[in-house]
C-alpha positions as CSV (number, residue, x, y, z in Angstrom):
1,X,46.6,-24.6,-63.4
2,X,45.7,-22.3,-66.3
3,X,42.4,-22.9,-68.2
4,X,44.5,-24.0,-71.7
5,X,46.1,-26.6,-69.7
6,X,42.8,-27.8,-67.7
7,X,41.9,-31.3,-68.9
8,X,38.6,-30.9,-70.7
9,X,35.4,-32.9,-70.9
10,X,32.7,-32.5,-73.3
11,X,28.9,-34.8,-72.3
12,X,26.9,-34.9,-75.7
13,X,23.5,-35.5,-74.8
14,X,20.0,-35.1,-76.6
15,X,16.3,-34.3,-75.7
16,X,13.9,-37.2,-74.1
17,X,17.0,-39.7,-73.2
18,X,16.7,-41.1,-69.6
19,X,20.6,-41.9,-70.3
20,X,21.2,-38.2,-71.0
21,X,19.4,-37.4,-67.8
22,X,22.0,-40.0,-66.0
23,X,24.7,-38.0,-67.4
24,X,23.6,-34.6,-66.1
25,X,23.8,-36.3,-63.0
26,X,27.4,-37.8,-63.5
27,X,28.3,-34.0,-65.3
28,X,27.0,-32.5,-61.7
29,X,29.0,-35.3,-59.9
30,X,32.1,-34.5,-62.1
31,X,31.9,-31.1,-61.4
32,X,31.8,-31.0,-58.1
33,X,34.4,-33.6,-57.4
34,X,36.9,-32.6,-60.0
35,X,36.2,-28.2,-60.2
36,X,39.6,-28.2,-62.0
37,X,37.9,-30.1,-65.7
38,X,36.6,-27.5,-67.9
39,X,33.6,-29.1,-68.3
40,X,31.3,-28.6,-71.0
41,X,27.4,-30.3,-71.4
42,X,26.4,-30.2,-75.0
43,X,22.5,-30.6,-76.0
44,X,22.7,-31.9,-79.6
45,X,18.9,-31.3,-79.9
46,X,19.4,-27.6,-79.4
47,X,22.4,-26.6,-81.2
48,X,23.4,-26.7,-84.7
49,X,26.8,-28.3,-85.9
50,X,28.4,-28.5,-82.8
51,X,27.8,-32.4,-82.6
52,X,31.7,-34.3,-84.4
53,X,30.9,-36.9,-87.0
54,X,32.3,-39.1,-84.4
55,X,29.8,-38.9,-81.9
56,X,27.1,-41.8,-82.9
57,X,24.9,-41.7,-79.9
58,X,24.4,-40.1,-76.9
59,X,25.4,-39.4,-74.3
60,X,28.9,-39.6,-75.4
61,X,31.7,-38.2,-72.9
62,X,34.9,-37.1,-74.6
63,X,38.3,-36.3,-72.3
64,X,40.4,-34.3,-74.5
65,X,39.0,-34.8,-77.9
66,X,38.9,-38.7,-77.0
67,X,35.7,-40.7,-76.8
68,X,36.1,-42.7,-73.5
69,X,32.5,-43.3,-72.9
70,X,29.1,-43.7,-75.3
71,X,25.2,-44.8,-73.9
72,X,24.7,-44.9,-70.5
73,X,27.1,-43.7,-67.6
74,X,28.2,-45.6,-65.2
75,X,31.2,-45.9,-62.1
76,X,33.8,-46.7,-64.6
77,X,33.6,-43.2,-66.4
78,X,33.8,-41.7,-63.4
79,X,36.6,-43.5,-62.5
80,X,38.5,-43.0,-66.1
81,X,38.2,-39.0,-65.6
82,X,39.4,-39.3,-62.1
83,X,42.7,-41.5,-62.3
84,X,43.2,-39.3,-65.9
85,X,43.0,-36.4,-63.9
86,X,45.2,-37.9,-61.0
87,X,48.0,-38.4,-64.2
88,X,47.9,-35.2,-65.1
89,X,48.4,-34.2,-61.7
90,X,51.1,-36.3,-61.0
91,X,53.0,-35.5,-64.1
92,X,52.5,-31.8,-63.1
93,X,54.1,-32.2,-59.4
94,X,56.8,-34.9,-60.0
95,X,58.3,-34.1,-63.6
């Protein structure tokens, strides 16, 4: 799969959050389990514009310009990015 295809996954976090330490772990998770996501981990603390009006708190994990997750990760994001990845992978092979 080319990278313009690549589903692609953006984790908004901020300085002194124990949620945006829990999501560094599910980013590390993420990428190791699913090496095909272009993943990106954004530190809203450190850069400038680069946080989206939309985000209202962090972390925040956005599939594909789509919010699918805000506060505290859990199982279930993992599992949305896995069975959104398995779609994508199915539509690929089969269609």
């Amino acid at each position: 799969m080319d990278k313009e295809n690549r589903k692609k996954l953006k984790i908004y976090i901020s300085d002194n959050s124990a949620e945006s330490i829990k999501a560094l772990e599910y980013a590390s998770k993420i990428n190791m389990l699913l090496p095909k996501i272009d993943l990106e981990v954004v530190n809203i603390s450190r850069v400038e514009n680069e946080k989206p009006e939309y985000i209202i708190m962090v972390p925040a994990f956005v599939l594909d310009n789509e919010i699918i997750h805000l506060g505290k990760p859990n199982d279930e994001v993992l599992e949305k990015i896995i069975d959104s990845s398995l779609q994508d992978y199915i539509q690929r092979h089969l269609n």
